[in-house]
C-alpha atoms as an extended CHARMM CRD file, in Angstrom:
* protein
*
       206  EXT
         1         1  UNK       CA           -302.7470000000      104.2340000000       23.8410000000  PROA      1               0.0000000000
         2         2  UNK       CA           -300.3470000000      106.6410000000       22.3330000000  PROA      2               0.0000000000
         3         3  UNK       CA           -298.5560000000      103.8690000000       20.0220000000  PROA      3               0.0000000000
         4         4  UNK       CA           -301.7610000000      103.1910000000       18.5210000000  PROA      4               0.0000000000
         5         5  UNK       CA           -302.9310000000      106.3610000000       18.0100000000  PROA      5               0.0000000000
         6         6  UNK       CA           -299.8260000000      107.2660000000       16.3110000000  PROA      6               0.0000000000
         7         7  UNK       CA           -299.7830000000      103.8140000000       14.6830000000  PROA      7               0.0000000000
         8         8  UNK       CA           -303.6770000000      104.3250000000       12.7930000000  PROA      8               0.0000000000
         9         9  UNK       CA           -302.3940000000      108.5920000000       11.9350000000  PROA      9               0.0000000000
        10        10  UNK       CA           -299.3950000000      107.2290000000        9.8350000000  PROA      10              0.0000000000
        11        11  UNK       CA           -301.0110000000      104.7460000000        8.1570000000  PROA      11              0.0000000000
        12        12  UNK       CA           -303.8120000000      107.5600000000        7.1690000000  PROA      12              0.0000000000
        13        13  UNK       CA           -301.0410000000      109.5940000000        6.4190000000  PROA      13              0.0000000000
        14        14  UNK       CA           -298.7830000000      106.8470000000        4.5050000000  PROA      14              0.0000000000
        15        15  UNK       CA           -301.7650000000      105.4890000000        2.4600000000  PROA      15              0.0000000000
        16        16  UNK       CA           -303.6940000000      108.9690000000        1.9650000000  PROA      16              0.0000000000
        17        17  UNK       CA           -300.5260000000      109.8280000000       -0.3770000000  PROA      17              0.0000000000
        18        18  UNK       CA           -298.8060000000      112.5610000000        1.9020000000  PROA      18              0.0000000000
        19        19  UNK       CA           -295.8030000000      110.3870000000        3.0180000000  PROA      19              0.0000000000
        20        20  UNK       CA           -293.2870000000      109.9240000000        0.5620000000  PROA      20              0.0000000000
        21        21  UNK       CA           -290.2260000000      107.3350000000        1.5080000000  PROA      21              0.0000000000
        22        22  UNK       CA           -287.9870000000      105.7980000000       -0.4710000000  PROA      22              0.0000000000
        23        23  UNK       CA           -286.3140000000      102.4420000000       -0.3530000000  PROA      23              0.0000000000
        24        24  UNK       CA           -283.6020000000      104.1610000000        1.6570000000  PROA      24              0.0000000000
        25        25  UNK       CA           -285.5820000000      103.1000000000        4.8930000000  PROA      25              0.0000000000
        26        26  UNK       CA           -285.0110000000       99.8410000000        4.2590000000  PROA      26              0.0000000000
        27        27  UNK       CA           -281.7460000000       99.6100000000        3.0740000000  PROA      27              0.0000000000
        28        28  UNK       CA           -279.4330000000       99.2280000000        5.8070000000  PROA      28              0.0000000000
        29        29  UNK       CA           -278.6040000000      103.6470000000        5.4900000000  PROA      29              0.0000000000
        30        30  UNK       CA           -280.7690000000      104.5570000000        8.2420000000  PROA      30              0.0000000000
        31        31  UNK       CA           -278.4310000000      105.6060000000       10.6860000000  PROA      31              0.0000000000
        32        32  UNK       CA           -276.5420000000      103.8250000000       13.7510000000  PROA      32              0.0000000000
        33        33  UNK       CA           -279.6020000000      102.3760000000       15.1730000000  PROA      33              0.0000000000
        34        34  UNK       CA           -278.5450000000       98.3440000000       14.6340000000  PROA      34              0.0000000000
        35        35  UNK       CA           -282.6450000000       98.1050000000       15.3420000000  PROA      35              0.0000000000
        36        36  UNK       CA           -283.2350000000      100.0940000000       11.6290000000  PROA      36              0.0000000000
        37        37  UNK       CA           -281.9420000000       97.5430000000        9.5630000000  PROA      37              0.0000000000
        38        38  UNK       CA           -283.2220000000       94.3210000000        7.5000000000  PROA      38              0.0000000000
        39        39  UNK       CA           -283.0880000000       91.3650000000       10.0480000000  PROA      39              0.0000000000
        40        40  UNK       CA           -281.5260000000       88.8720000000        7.9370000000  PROA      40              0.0000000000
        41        41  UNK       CA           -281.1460000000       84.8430000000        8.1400000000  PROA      41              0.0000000000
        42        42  UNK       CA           -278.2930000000       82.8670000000        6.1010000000  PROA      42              0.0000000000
        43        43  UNK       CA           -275.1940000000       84.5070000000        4.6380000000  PROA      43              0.0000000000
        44        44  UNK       CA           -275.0870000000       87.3470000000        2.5850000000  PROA      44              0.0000000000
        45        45  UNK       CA           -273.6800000000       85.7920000000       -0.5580000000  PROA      45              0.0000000000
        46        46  UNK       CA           -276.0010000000       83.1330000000       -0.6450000000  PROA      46              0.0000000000
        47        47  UNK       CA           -277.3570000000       82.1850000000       -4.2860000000  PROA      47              0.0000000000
        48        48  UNK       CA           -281.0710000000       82.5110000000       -3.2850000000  PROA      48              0.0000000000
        49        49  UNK       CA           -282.8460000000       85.7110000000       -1.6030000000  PROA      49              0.0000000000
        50        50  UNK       CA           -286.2140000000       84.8850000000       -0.2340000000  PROA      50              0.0000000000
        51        51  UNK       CA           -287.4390000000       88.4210000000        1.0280000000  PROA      51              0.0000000000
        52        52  UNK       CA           -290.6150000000       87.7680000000        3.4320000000  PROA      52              0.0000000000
        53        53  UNK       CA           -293.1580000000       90.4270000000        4.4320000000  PROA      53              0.0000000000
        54        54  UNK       CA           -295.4000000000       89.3340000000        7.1610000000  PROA      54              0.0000000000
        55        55  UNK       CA           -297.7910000000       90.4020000000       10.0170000000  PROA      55              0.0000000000
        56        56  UNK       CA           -297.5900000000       89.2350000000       13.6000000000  PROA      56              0.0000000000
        57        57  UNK       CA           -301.5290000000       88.8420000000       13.5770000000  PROA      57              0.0000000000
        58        58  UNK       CA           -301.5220000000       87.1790000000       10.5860000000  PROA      58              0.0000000000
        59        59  UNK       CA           -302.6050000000       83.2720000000       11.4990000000  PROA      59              0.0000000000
        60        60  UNK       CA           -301.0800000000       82.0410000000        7.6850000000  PROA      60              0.0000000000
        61        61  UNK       CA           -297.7520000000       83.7260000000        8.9430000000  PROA      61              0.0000000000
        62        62  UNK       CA           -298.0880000000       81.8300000000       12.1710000000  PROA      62              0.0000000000
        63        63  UNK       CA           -298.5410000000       78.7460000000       10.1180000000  PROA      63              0.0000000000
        64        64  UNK       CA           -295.4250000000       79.3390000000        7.4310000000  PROA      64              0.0000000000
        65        65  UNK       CA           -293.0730000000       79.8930000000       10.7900000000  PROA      65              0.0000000000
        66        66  UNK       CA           -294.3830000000       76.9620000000       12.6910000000  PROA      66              0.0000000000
        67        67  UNK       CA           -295.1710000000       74.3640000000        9.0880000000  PROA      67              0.0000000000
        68        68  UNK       CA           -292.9350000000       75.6940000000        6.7770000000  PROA      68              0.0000000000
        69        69  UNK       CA           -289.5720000000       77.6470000000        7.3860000000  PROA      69              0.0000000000
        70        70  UNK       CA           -288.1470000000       75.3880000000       10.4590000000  PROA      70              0.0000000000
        71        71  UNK       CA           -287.4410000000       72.6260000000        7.4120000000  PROA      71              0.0000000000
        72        72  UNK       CA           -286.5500000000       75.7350000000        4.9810000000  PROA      72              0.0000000000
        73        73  UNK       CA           -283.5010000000       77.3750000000        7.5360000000  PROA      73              0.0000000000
        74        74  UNK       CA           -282.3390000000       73.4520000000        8.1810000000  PROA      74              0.0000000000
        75        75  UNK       CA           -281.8350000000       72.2840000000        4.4010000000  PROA      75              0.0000000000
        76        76  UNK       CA           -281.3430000000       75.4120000000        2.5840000000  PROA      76              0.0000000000
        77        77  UNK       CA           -280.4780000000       78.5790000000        4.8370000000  PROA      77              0.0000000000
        78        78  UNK       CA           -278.1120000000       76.8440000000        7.2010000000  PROA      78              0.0000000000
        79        79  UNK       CA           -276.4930000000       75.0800000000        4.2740000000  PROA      79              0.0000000000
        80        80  UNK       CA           -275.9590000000       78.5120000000        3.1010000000  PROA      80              0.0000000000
        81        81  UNK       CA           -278.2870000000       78.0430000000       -0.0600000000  PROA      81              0.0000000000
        82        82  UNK       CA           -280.8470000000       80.6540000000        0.9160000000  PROA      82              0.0000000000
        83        83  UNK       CA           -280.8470000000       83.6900000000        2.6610000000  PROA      83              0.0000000000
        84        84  UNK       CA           -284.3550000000       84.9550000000        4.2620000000  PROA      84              0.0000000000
        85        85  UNK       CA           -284.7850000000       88.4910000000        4.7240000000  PROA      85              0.0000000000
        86        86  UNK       CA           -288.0940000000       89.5320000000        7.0620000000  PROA      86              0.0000000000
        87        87  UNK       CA           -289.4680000000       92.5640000000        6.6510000000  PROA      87              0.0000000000
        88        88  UNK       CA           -292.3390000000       93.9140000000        8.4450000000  PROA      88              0.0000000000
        89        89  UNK       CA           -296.2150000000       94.1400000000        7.3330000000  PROA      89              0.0000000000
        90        90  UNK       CA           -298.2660000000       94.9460000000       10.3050000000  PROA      90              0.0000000000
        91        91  UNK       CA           -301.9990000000       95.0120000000        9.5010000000  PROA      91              0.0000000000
        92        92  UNK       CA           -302.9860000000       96.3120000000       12.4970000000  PROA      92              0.0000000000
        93        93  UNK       CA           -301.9200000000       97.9390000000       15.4890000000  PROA      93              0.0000000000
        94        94  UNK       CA           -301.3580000000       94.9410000000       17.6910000000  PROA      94              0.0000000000
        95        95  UNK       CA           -299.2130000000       93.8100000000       14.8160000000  PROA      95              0.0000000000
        96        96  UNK       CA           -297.0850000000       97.0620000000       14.8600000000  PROA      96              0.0000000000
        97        97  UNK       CA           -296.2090000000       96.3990000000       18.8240000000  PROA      97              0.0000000000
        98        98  UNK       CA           -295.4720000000       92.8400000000       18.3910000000  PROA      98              0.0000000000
        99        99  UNK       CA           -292.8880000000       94.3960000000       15.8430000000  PROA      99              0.0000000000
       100       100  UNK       CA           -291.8570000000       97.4530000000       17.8610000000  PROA      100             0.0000000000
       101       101  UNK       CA           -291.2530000000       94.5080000000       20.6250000000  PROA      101             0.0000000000
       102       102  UNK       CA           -288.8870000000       91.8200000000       18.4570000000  PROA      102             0.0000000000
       103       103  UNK       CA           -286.8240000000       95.1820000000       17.0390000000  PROA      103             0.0000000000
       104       104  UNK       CA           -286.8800000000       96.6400000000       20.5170000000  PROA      104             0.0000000000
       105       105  UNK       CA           -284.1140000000       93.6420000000       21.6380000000  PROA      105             0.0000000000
       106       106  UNK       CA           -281.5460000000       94.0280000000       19.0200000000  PROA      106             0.0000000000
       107       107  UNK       CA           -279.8720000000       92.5280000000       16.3350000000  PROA      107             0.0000000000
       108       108  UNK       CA           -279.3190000000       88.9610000000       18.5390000000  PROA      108             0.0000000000
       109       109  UNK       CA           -282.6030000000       88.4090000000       20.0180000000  PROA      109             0.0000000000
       110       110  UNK       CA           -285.0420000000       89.8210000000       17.1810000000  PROA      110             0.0000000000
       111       111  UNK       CA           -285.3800000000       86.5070000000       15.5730000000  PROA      111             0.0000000000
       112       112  UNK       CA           -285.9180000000       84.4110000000       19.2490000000  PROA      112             0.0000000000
       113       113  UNK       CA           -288.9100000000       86.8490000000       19.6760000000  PROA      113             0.0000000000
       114       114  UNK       CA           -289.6540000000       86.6880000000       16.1410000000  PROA      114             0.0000000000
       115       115  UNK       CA           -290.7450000000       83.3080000000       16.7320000000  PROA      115             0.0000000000
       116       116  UNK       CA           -291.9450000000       83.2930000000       20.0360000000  PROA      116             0.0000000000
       117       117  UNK       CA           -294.2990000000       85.9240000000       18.8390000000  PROA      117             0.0000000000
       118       118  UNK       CA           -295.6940000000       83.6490000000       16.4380000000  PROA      118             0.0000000000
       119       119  UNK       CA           -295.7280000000       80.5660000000       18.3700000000  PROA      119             0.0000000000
       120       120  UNK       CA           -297.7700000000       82.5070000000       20.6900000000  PROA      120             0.0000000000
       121       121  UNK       CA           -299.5970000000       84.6530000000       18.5480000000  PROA      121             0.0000000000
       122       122  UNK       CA           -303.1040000000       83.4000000000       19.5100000000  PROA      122             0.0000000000
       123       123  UNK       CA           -302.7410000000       83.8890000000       23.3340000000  PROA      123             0.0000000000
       124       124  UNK       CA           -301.0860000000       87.5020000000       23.2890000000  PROA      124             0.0000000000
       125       125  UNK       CA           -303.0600000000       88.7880000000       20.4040000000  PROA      125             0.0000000000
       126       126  UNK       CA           -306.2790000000       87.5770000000       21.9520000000  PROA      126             0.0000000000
       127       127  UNK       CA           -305.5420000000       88.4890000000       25.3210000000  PROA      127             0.0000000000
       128       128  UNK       CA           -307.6150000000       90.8010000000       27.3610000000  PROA      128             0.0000000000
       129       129  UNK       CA           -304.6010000000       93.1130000000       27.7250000000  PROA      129             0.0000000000
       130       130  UNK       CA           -302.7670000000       92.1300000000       24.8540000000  PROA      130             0.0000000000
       131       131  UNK       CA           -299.7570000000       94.8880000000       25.8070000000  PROA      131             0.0000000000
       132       132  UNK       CA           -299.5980000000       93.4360000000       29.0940000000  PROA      132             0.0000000000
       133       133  UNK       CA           -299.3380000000       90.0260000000       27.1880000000  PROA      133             0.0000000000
       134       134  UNK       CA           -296.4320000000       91.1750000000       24.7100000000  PROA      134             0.0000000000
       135       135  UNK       CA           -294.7330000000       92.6590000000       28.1350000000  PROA      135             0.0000000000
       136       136  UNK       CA           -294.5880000000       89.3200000000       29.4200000000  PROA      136             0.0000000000
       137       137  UNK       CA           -292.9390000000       88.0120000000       26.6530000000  PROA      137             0.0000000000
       138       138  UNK       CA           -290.7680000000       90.5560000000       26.5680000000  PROA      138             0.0000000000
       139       139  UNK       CA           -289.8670000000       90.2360000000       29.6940000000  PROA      139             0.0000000000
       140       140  UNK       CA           -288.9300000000       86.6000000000       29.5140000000  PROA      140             0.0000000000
       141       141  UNK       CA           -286.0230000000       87.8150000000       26.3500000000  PROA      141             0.0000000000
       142       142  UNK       CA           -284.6300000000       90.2130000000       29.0620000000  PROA      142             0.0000000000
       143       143  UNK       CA           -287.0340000000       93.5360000000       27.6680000000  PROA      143             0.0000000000
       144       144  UNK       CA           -288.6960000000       95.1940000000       30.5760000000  PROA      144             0.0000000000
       145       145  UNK       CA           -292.2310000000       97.0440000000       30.4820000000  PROA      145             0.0000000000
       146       146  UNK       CA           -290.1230000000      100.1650000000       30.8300000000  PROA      146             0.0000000000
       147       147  UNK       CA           -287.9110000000       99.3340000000       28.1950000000  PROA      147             0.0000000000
       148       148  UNK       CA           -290.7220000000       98.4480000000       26.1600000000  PROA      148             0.0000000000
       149       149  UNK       CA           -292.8570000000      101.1570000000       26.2440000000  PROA      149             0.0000000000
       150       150  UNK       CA           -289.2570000000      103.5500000000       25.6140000000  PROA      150             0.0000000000
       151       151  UNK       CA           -289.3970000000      101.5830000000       22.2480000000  PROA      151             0.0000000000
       152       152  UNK       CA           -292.9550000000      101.6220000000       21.5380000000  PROA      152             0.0000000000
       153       153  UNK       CA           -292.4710000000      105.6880000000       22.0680000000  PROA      153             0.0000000000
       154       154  UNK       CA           -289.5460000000      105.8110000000       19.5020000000  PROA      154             0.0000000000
       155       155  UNK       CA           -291.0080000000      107.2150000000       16.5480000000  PROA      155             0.0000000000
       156       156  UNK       CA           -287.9350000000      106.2180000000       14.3240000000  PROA      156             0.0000000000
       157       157  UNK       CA           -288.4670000000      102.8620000000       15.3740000000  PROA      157             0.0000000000
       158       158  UNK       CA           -292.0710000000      102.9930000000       14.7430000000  PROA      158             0.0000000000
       159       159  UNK       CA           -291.5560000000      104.6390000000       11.6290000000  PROA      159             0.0000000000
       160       160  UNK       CA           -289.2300000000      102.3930000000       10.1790000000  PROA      160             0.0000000000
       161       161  UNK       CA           -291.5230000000       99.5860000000       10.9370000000  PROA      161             0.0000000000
       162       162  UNK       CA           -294.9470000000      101.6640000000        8.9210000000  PROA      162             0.0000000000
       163       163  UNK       CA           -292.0680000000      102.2380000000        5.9170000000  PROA      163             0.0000000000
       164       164  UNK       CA           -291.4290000000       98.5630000000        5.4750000000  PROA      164             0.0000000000
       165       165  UNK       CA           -295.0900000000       98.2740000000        4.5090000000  PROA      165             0.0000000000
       166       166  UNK       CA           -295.0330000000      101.2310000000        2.3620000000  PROA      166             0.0000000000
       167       167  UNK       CA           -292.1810000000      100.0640000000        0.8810000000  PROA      167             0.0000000000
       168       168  UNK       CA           -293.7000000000       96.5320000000        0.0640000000  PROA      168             0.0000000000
       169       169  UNK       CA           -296.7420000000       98.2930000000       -1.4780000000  PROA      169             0.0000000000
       170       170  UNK       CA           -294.6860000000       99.9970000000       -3.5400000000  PROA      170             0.0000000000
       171       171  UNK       CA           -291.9130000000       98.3940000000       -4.5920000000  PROA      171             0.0000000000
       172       172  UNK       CA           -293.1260000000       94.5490000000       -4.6830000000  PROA      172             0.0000000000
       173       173  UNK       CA           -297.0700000000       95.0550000000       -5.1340000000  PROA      173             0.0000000000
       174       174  UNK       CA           -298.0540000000       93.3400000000       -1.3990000000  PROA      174             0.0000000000
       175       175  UNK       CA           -301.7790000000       93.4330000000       -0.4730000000  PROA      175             0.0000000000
       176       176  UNK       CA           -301.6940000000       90.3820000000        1.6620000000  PROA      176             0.0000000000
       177       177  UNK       CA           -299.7180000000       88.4960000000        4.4590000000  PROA      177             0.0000000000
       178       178  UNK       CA           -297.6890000000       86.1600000000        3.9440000000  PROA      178             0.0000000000
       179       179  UNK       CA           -295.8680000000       87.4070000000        0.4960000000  PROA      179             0.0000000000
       180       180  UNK       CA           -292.5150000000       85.9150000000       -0.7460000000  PROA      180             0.0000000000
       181       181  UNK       CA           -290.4700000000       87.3170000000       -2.7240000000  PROA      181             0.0000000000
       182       182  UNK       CA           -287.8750000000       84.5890000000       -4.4030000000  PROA      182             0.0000000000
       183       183  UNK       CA           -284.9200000000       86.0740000000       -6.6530000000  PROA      183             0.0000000000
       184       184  UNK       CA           -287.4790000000       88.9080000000       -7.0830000000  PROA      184             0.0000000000
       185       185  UNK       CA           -290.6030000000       86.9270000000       -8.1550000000  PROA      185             0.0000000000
       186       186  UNK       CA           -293.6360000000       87.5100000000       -5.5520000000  PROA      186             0.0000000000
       187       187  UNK       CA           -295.3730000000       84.8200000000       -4.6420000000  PROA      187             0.0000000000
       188       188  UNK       CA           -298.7410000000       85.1100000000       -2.3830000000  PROA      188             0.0000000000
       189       189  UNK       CA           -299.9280000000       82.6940000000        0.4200000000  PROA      189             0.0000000000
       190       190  UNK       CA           -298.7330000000       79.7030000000        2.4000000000  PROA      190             0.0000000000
       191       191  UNK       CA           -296.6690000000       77.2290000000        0.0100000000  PROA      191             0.0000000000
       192       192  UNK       CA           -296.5000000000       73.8850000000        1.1160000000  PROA      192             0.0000000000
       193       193  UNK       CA           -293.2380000000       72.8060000000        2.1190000000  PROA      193             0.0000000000
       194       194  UNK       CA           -292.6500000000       70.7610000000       -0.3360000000  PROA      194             0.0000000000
       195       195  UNK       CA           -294.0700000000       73.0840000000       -3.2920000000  PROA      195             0.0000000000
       196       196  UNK       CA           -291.6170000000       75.6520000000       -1.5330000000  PROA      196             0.0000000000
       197       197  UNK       CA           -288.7110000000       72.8230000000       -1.8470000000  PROA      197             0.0000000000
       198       198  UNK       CA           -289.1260000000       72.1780000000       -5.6260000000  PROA      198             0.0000000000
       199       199  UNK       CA           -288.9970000000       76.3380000000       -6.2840000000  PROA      199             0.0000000000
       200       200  UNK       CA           -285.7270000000       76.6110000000       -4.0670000000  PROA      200             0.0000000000
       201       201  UNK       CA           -284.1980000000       73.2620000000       -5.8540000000  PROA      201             0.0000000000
       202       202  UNK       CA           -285.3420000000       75.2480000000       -9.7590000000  PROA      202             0.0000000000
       203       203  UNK       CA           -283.6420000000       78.0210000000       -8.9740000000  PROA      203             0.0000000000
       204       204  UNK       CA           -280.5690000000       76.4470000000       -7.4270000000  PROA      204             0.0000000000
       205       205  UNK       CA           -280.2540000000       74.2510000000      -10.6670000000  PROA      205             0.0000000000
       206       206  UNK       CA           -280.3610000000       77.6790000000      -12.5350000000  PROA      206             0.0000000000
């Protein structure tokens, strides 16, 4: 497949030291393209930032959406305590679609396939045809195969998505999926929900 081929060059490129990007990419300056932008839950002016970078293959990730944040957006992001910011990580190239295919429907839908991505993430990413797989799902969000494979094509779009990584290498030290990054302190792995509770509660006591 094209996408992947293109997908495993960057990130031989990115990580060989020939690709030099700033934070620009992620900062909201990329152009017109509503799809090149942090996807952000909560209100801007919310006390508490909680910047997440995360891969679609990632099973922990899986488990933080599914154990973890569903509590986190009732009590503290809807309540406009916290606001999450999700930035991409894809460790491999299935990872990178899945991403290509929650950007690839906007603004409005990217956080409906965010989670339908990872509520599913065993079937599609073990699937025989795993493209075929993320198709489906696209399809279902109103994404067609042709639509799709336009994005997957997009080399912005794909590039933005290989940035964010760089970019959390970089600037915030990631190695691993999931990382947090709470008022600018990183913290590695799957907190509990409660252990995640008592940080949020600190810092809005602060």
């Amino acid at each position: 497949m094209k996408y992947i081929q293109r997908f495993v060059l960057t990130l031989v490129l990115v990580f060989g030291g020939f690709l030099a990007v700033g934070a620009q990419a992620q900062s909201g300056s990329a152009g017109a393209d509503p799809r090149l932008q942090d996807m952000v839950l909560g209100k801007a002016d919310a006390p508490i930032t909680i910047i997440e970078y995360a891969s679609l293959t990632c099973p922990h990730c899986a488990s933080l959406h599914a154990n973890v944040l569903p509590a986190i957006k009732t009590e503290y992001i809807d309540t406009g305590k916290v606001k999450l910011i999700y930035r991409d990580f894809p460790l491999d190239q299935l990872a990178f679609a899945g991403a290509v295919l929650a950007r690839c429907g906007g603004p409005d839908k990217y956080f409906t396939y965010l989670n339908v991505l990872f509520a599913q993430q065993r079937q599609w990413s073990t699937a025989a045809d795993p493209k075929a797989a993320l198709v489906q799902i696209g399809r279902l969000g109103g994404v067609s195969a042709e639509q799709f494979d336009k994005c997957l094509a997009d080399k912005p779009l794909g590039d933005y998505i290989l940035n964010s990584r760089l970019e959390g290498t970089q600037k915030h030290n990631v190695s691993s999926t999931p990382t947090l990054i709470i008022n600018g302190k990183t913290e590695t792995g799957v907190p509990s929900l409660d252990e995640l509770r008592k940080k949020l509660d600190a810092l809005a006591k602060s």
